[in-house]
C-alpha positions in Angstrom: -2.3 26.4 18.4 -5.6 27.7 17.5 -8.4 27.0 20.4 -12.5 27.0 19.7 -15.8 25.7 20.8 -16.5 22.3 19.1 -20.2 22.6 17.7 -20.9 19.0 17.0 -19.9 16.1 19.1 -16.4 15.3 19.6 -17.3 11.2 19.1 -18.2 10.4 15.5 -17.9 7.7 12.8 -16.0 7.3 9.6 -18.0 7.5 6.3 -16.7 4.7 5.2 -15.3 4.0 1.6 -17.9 4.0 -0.5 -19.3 1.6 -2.6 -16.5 -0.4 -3.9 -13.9 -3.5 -3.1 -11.4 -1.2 -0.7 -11.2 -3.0 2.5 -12.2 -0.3 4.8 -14.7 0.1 7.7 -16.8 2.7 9.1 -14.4 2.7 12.7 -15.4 5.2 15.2 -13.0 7.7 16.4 -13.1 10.5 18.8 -11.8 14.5 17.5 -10.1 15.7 20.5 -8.8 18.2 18.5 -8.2 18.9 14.7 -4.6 19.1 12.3 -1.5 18.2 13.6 1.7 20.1 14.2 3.7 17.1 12.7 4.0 18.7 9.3 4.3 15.7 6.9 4.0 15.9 3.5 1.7 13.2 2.3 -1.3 14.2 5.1 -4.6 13.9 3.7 -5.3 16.5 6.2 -3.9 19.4 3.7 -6.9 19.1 1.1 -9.9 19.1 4.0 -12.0 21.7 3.3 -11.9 23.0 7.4 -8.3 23.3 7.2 -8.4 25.3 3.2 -11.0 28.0 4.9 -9.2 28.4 8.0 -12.3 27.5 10.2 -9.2 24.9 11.8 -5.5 25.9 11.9 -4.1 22.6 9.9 -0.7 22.3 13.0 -3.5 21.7 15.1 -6.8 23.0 16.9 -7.9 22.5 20.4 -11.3 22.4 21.9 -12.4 24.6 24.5 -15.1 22.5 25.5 -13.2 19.1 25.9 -14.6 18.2 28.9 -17.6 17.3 27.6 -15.8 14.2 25.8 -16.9 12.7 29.2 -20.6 12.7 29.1 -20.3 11.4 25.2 -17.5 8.6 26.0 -20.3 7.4 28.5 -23.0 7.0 26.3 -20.7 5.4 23.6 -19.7 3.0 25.9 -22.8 1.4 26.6 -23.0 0.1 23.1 -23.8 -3.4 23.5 -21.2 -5.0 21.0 -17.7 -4.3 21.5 -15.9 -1.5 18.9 -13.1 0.1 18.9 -12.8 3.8 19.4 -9.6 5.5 17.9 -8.0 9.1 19.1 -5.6 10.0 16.1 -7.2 9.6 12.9 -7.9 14.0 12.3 -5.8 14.5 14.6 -2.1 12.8 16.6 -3.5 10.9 19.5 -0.6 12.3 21.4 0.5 15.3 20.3 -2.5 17.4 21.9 -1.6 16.2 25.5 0.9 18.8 26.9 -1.4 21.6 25.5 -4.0 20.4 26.6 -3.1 20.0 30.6 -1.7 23.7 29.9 -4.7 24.8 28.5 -7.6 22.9 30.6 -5.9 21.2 33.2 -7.0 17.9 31.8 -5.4 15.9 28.9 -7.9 13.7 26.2 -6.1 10.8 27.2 -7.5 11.8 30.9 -10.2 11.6 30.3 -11.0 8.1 28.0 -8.3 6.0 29.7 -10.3 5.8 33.2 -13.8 5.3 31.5 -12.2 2.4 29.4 -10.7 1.1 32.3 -13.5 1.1 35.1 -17.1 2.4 33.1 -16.7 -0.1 30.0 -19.2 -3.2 31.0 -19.0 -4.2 27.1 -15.3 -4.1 26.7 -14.7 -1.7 23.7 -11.4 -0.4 22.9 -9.7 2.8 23.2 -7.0 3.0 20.6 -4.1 5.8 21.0 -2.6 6.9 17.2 0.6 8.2 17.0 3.6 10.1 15.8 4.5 11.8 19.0 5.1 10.0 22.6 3.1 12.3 25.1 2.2 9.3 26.8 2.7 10.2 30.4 -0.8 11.4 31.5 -2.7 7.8 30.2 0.4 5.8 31.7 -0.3 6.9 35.3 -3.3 5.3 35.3 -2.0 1.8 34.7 -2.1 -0.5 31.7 -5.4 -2.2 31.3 -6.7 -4.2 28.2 -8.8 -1.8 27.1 -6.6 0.2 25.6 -4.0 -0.1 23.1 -1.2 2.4 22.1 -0.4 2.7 18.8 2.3 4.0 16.9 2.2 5.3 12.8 5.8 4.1 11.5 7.7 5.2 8.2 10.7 3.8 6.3 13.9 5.6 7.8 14.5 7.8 4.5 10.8 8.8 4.4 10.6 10.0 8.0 13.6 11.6 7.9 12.5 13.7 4.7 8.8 14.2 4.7 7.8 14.0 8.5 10.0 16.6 9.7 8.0 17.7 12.9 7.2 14.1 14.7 9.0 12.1 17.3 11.9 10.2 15.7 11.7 6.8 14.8 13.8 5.5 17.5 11.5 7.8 20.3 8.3 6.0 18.8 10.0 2.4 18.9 11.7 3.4 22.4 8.6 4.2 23.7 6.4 1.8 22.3 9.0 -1.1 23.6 9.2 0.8 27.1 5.1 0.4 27.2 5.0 -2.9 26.4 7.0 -4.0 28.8 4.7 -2.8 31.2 1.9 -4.1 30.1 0.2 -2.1 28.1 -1.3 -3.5 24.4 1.0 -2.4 21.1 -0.2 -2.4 17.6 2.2 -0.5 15.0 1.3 1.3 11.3 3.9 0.9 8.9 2.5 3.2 6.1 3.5 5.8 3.2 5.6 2.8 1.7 7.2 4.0 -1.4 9.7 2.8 -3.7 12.6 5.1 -2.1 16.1 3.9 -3.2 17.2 0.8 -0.9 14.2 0.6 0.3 14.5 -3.6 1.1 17.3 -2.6 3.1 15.3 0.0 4.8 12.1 -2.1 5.4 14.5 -5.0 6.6 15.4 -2.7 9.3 12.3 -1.3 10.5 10.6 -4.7 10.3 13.3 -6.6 12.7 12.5 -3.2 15.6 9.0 -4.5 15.2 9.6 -7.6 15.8 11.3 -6.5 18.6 9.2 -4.9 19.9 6.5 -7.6 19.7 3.3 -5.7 18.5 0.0 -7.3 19.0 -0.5 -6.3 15.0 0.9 -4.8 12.2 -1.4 -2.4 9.7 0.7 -1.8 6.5 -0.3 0.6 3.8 1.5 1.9 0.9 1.6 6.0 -0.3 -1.7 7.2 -1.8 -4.0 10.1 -2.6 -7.5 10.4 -3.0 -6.8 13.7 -4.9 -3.0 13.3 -6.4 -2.8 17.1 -8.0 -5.0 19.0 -5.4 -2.7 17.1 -2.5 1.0 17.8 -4.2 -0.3 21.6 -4.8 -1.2 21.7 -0.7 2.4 20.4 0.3 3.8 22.9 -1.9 1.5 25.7 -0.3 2.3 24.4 3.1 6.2 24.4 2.5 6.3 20.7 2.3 8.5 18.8 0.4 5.8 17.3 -2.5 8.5 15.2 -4.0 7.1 11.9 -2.3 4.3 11.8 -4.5 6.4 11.4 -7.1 5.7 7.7 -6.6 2.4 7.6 -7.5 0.5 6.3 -10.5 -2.5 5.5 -11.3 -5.5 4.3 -9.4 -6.7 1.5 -7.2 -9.5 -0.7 -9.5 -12.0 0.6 -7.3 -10.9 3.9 -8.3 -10.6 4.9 -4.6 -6.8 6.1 -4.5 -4.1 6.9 -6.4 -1.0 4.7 -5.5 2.4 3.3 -6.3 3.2 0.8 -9.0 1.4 -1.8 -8.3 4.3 -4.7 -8.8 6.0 -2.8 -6.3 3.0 -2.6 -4.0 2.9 -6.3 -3.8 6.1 -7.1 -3.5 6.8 -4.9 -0.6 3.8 -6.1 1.2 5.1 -9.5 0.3 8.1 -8.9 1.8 7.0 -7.7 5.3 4.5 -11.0 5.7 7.7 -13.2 5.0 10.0 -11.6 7.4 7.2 -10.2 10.2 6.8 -12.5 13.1 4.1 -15.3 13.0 3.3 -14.1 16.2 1.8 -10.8 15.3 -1.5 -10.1 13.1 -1.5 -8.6 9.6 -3.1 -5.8 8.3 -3.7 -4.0 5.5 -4.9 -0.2 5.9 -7.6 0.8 3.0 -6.7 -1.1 0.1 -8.6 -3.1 -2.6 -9.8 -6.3 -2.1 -7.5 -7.5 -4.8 -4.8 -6.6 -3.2 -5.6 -9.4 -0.4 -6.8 -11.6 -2.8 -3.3 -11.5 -4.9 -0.9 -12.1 -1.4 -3.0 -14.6 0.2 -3.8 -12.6 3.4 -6.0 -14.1 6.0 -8.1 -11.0 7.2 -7.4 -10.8 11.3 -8.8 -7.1 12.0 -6.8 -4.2 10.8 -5.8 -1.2 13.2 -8.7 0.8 14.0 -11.4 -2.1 15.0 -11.4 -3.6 18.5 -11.1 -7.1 16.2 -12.4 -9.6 13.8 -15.8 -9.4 15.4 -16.6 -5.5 15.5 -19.9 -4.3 14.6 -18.7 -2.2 11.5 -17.0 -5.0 9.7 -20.7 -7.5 9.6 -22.0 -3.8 8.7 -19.8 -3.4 5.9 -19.8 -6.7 4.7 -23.7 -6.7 4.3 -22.9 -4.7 1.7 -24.3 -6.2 -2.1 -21.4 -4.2 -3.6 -18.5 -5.5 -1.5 -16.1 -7.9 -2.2 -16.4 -10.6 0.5 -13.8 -12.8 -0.8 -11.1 -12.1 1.7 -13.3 -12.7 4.5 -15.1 -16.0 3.4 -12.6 -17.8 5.7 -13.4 -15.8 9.0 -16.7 -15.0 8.2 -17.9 -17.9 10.3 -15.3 -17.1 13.2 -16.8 -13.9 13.4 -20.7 -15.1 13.7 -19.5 -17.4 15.9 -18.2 -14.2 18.7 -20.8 -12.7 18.0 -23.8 -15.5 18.9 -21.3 -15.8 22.0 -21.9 -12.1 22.7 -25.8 -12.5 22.4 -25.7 -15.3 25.0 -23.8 -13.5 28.0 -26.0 -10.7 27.6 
């Protein structure tokens, strides 16, 4: 792996969507490091311009200066309304961990989990991204409601072909179920759904090992590409198999993403709310309002906020240009927590 000096600060926030109806907010997440060694097809990572001019190795980056995560964890953390912050969106959450106490002597996860746990007087959220299950060095300092481990999850044909470098299925699931039981907070992606042959069969599967394991939430997302053609020429640069975006089509109506056929979009998300358990939260991960709208969803939070109530999602829906519709329901839930907040303080 490649190792540098980070030059801007390793805790940043998303962009956001743009202007437009795709349910998406601008989360903030921590770069402990850059790329990932997992080598699936469909990352986004491939068409980022720090990865095309080699100023980051795309199987992953590491930071010289890490340690000073610390000083910036502690400023974001005094934030008065409770957010989440997620390790593992440019980069696996986990994956970094090993090199990391190799390299420094002190993992990422060393250095969050104990400021969530004892310097967090608003109680934001740390969550942990996943393909890999490094999880050792945040385990030995206890489970605390803080954080929440979370694991990115495929269809068994699509992990097996176009995530050839990551954990296995049954390691993430193992792991995750291991956690759980004691007692530290699951959430699950189940994402880069395509139409594969079988694929009821498949989903069927990995939906009953999440409701094994019991997840505190479910964020589902279907295969897309913000560039389709610049994307499939990357894989094929990188020696991945491009094949899997043979699925896609045209674009979202916000014009955000190309994605699969849309009746099979619905009906595979329709599928995983009949047979998930009532128990466990719903979410969808970027897509268009009227994708809510047409299944009926309830918005709970999705995967990278700390919940309903985080400050980025009454940001976003300020917004004159956003669809509000699949929020009306929760919108006065969510002022509610808020006023609460204001009072305590």
């Amino acid at each position: 792996m490649k190792v540098t000096r980070r030059s801007s600060g390793f805790i940043k926030q998303f962009d956001g969507p743009g202007d437009n109806s795709i349910v998406c907010f601008r989360f903030w997440q921590a770069v402990i490091a850059s790329g990932c060694p997992g080598a699936c097809a469909y990352c986004f990572l491939q068409t980022q311009t720090p990865y095309r001019r080699g100023l980051y190795d795309l199987n992953g980056t590491m930071f010289s200066n890490l340690p000073e995560l610390a000083t910036e964890a502690r400023k974001w953390l005094t934030f008065r309304f409770p957010a989440g912050l997620i390790v593992g969106e440019n980069q696996d959450g986990l994956a970094f961990e090993r090199p990391y106490k190799e390299l420094l002597g002190v993992t990422p996860l060393e250095i969050l989990v104990p400021l969530f746990s004892q310097e967090n007087p608003h109680g934001h959220t740390l969550i942990i991204l996943s393909k890999f299950t490094s999880s050792e060095f945040a385990e030995a300092y206890g489970p605390t409601p803080h954080v929440v481990f979370s694991w990115s999850l495929s269809l068994p044909s699509i992990s097996r072909q176009y995530e050839k470098k990551v954990a296995s299925l049954r390691a993430r699931l193992g792991t995750a179920a291991r956690l759980k039981q004691a007692g530290w907070r699951i959430r699950f992606r189940l994402d880069a759904l395509a139409p594969i042959p079988d694929w009821e069969a498949e989903l069927d599967e990995i939906v009953a090992e999440i409701n094994r394991v019991g997840p505190e939430m479910l964020t589902i997302g279907a295969l897309r590409a913000t560039n389709l053609f610049a994307l499939r020429r990357a894989a094929n640069d990188n020696g991945r198999d491009a094949s899997v975006f043979n699925h896609l089509r045209a674009k979202d109506p916000s014009g955000f993403k190309y994605r699969v056929d849309h009746d099979f979009h619905l009906a595979i998300f329709e599928r995983i709310a009949e047979f998930l358990h009532p128990d466990i939260r719903l979410g969808l991960c970027k897509e268009d309002a009227s994708v809510w709208q047409d299944l009926g969803l309830r918005w709970e939070g999705c995967h990278c906020l700390h919940s309903s109530s985080d400050e980025v999602v009454t940001e976003r829906m300020g917004s004159q240009h956003f669809d509000r519709a699949p929020f009306d329901r929760v919108q006065n839930d969510i002022n509610a927590e808020h006023s609460e907040l204001l009072l305590s303080r």
